[in-house]
N, C-alpha and C positions, 0 to 999 in steps of 0.2 A: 487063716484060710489058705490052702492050697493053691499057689501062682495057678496051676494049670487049669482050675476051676475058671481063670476068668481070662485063658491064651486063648484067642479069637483061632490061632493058627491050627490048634486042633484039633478044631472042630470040622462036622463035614458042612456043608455049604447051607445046608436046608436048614440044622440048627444055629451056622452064624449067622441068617439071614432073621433069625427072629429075637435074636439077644443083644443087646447092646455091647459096644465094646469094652477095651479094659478099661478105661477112662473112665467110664461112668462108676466104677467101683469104690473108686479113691475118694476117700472123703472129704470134702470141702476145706475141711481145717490144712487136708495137705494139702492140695492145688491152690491154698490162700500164701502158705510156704514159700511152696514154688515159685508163683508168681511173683510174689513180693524181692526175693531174690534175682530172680531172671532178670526184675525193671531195674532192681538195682545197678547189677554185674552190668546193664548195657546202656542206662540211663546214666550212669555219675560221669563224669568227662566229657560227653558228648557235646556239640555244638546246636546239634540239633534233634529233636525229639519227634517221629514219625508215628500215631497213634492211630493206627487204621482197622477197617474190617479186612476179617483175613483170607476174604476170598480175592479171585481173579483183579476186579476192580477195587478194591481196596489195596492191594497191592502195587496193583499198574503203579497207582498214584505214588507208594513208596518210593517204588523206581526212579520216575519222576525228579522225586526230591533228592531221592543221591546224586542223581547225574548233575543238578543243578547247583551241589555242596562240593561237587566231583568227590563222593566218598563209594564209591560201588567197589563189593569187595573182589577178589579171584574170581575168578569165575570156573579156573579146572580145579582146585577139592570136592568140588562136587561136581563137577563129570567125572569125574575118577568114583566118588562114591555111587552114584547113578548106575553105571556100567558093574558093579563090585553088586549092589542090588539086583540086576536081573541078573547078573550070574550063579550067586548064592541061593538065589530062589527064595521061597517062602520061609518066612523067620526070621531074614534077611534086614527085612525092609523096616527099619527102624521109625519113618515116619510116615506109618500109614494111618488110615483112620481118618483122615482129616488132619493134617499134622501142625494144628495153629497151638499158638502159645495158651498156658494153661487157666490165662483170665478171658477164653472165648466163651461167652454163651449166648450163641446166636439165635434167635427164634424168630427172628424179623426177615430175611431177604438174604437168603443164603444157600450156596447148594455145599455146607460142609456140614455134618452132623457135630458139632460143637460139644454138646452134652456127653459126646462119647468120646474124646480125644485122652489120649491117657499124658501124663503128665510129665511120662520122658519121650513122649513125640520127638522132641528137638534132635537133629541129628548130628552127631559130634562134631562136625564139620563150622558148624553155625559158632564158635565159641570164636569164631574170629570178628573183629572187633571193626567196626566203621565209626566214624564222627559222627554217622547220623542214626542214633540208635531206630531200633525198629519195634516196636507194642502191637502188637497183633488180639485183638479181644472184640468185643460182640455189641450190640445195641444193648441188651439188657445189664453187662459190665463193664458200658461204658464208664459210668460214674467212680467204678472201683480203679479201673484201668491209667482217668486222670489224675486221681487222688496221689496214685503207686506214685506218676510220675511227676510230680508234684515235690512230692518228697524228695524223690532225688535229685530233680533237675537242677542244675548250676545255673548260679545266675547270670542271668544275659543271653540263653539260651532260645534258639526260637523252634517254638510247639506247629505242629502240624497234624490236624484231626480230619482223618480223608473217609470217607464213603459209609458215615456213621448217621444216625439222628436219632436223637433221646426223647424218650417218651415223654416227659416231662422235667421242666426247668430244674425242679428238686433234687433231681439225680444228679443232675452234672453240676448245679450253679455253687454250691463249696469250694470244686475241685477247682473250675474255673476261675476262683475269685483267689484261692492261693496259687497256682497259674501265674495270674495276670502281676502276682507281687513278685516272682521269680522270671518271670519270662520275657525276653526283649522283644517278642513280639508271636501272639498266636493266632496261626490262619487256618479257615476251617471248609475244605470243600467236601459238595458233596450235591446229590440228584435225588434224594427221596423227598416224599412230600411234610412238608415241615406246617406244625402248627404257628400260627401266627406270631401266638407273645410266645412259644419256648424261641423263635428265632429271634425274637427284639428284645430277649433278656439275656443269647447268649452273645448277641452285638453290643449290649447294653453291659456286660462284663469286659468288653474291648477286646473281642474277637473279632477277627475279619472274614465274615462269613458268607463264603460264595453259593449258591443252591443253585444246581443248573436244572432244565425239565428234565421230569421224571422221563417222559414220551420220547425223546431228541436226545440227551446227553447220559453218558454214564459217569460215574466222580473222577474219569482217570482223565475224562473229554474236558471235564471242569479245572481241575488241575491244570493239564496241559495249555490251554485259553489263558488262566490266573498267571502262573506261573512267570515271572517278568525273563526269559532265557530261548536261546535259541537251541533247540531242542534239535538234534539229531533227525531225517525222516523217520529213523526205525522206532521212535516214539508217537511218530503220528501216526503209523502204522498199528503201533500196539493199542495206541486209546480207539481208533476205528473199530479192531478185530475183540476188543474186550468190549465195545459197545453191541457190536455183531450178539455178544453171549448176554449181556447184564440185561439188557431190551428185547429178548428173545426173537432177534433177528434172524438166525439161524442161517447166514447167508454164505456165511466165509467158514469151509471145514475147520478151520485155526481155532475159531474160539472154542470149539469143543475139547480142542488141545489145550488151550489155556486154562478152562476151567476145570477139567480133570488133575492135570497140574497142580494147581492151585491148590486143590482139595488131598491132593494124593503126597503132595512132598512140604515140607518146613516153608514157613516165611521167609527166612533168609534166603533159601536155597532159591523161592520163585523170584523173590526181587532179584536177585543175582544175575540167573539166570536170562530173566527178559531186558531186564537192565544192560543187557551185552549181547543180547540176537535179537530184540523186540521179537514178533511174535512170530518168526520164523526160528521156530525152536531146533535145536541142534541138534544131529543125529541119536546122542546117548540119552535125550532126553524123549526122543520118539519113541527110542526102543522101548524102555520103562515105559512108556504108555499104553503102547499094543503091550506089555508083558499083563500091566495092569489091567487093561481093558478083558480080558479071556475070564475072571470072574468076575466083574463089574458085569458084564452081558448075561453071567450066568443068575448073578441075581437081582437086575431087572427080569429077566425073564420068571422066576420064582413070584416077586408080588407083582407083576403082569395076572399072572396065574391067578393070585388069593383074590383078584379085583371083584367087587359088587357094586352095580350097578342101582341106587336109587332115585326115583322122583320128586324131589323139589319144588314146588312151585310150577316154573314152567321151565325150569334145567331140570337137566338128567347130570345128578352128579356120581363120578365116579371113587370107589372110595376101597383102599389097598393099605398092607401093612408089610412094614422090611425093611429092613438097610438094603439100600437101593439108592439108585440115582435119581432121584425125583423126577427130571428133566424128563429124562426117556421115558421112564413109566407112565407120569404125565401125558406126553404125546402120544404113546400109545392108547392110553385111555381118550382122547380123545378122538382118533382115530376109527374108534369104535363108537363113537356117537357124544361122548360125554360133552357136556360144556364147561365142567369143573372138574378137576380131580385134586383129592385129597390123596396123601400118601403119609401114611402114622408110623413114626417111628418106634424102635425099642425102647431107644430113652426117653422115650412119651410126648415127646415135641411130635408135631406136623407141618408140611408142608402143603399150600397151596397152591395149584394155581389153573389160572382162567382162562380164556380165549376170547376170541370175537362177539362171544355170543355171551361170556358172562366176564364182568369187568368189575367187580364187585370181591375179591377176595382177601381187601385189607377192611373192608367193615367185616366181612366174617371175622379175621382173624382178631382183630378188636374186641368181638365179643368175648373171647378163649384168653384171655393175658398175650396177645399178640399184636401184628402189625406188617407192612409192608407195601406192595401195590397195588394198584386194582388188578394187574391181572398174576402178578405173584407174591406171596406171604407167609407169613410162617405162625405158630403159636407153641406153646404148649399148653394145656388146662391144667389148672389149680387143681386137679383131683388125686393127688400120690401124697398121702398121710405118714406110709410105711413101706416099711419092704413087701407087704402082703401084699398091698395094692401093685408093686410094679409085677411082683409072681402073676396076678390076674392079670395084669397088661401084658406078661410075654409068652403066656397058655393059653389065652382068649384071642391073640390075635389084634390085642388094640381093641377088645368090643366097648369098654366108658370113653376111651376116649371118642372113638369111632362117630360114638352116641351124644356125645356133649358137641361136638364139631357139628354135625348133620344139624343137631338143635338150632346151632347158629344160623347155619342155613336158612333153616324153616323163620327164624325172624328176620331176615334178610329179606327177603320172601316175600312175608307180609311187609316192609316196610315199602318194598317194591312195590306191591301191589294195593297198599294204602297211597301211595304218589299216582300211580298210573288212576284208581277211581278220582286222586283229588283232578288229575289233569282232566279227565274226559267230563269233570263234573263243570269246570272252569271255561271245556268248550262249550259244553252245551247253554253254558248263561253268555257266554259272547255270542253264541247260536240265536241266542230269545234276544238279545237288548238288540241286533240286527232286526 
């Protein structure tokens, strides 16, 4: 195949707003490669192993743990790279797309499009080495993620699993159990809502597993609290301004910088980075944001555009297709009346999310192979057999997946409105025994 068939860069805006990136093209068998080598090169030696989700809050917590190893790398290779990026402009930017490592696949509580991150993301800069290696990967690869490092890790080494939670024990309790035969001690934080026995089975493999509220703490807040160290203020700062974004507080214009960030430049480069200014990001790293934000805006504003608007039960949900930033299209869709908005990507995942009025979008996403919070989540649906089917997913616009999402909906719905008759049937007999 022809590289240029699948350079996001050449494309005009309207046709990269409906194709997934190059990432998604690479075959599995390669990005199993990659990865496998990447945990190598930065897992053997290390003292300590940092296995996180590789957004804003996943990362904070990296930070965290270096400062706490004192292993935080440079911090000007990449300002220098940063500043060499907005200069050279488009083609330049070596780690865009979402730039996490190539065993991310996030469908749970993310604002990176995972599915699409192509495999040389990393940006040359990152080859530089810390004691405390860094694994960047997703809820759905978690399991693959601890296994990699497993293998390599030296013994006596201590594991650190930040802002992750596994769908079920089966996935991760292997990896965990040779882990715990290599590892001088593994600690596990994190703020999503945890099932019962997968949490007392991954405590029950001798993990130290912190869970803070979903509602109150984000995992960098959890971290920071666990962590036995007297931490700098510009880290209490930073777990604050990353809880401002992970909780959709919206309150401090920073976290919008951190989680663009997060999503726009390498792991290395963001732990670094906040790791040495917390979340008073540095000049050259503003600039590359406003450079980046000029089509980030352009194509929010494109599936803003595609949005449809359907009836629910008694939500009005909103429902859009595009590489996009979910966040904003989200608000905007709400904006306009929605109580949910859905937003379907190219590479056929979705993002959720809710509001005041609907708090409900990890049982949706549950129904679709997904998960997350009530009021934000992710999926992708088991419906892509072949390449035909994603042809039909990026000419239609997302219409099966659209349709298989909404379906959840509708059972959401009714389970709502089977509770609501059980409650009023429950007052009316407390009504009569009076």
């Amino acid at each position: 195949m022809d590289d240029s068939l699948i350079d996001a860069n050449g494309l005009s805006l309207s046709r990269k707003s409906r194709l997934p990136g190059t990432g998604f093209f690479y075959p599995d068998s390669l990005d199993e490669e990659y990865a496998d080598e990447r945990t190598r090169e930065a897992v053997e030696g290390s003292e300590a192993v940092v296995v996180a989700d590789g957004d804003a809050d996943g990362l904070g917590c990296a930070a965290l743990v270096r400062e706490l190893h004192d292993a935080a790398l440079d911090v000007a290779p990449f300002e220098t790279e940063l500043a060499a990026r907005v200069r050279d402009g488009p083609g330049a930017d070596t780690a865009s797309d979402g730039a996490v490592d190539a065993t991310t696949v996030d469908t749970a509580d993310s604002d990176e499009d995972a599915d699409e991150v192509a495999a040389t993301a990393e940006s040359g800069e990152d080859d530089a080495d810390s004691p405390v290696a860094l694994v960047a990967t997703g809820p759905h690869s978690l399991g693959e993620a601890l296994r990699r490092v497993a293998e390599h890790l030296d013994s006596g080494a201590t594991v650190y699993v930040c802002d992750l939670c596994p769908d079920d024990l089966d996935t991760v309790g292997p990896a965990l159990s040779a882990l715990a035969e290599r590892a001088d001690a593994i600690r596990w934080f994190d703020h999503h809502q945890w099932d019962d026995d997968v949490a007392e089975g991954v405590r029950a493999a001798g993990v130290d597993l912190v869970v803070g509220d979903s509602d109150e703490e984000c995992s960098t807040d959890v971290a920071l609290r666990s962590l036995d160290h007297d931490f700098p203020d510009r880290f209490t700062d930073l777990a604050r301004v990353t809880r401002d974004h992970d909780l959709w507080l919206n309150e401090d214009p920073r976290s919008a910088d951190l989680a663009d960030y997060a999503y726009w430049t390498s792991p290395e480069e963001y732990v670094t980075v906040v790791g040495t200014y917390g979340a008073d990001l540095p000049d050259a790293v503003t600039e590359y944001i406003a450079y980046r934000r000029v089509e980030k805006e352009e194509l929010i504003d494109l599936a803003i555009d595609r949005a449809e608007f359907e009836r629910v039960g008694e939500w009005l949900v909103g429902v859009t297709y595009g590489r996009c930033s979910q966040n904003e299209v989200a608000e905007s869709l709400r904006e306009q009346g929605a109580d949910a908005a859905v937003v379907v990507k190219p590479a056929g995942s979705a993002s959720l999310r809710g509001s005041e009025t609907f708090e409900r979008c990890h049982e949706v996403a549950a129904l679709v192979n997904g998960g997350g919070h009530p009021k934000a989540a992710g999926c992708k649906p088991d419906i892509y057999d072949d390449m035909l089917d994603y042809a039909h997913h990026w000419t239609t616009e997302g219409a099966t997946t659209k349709r298989v999402i909404l379906a959840a909906f509708e059972r959401v719905a009714e389970t709502a409105a089977d509770g609501s008759a059980g409650d009023d049937a429950d007052d009316e007999g407390l009504e009569t025994d009076r």
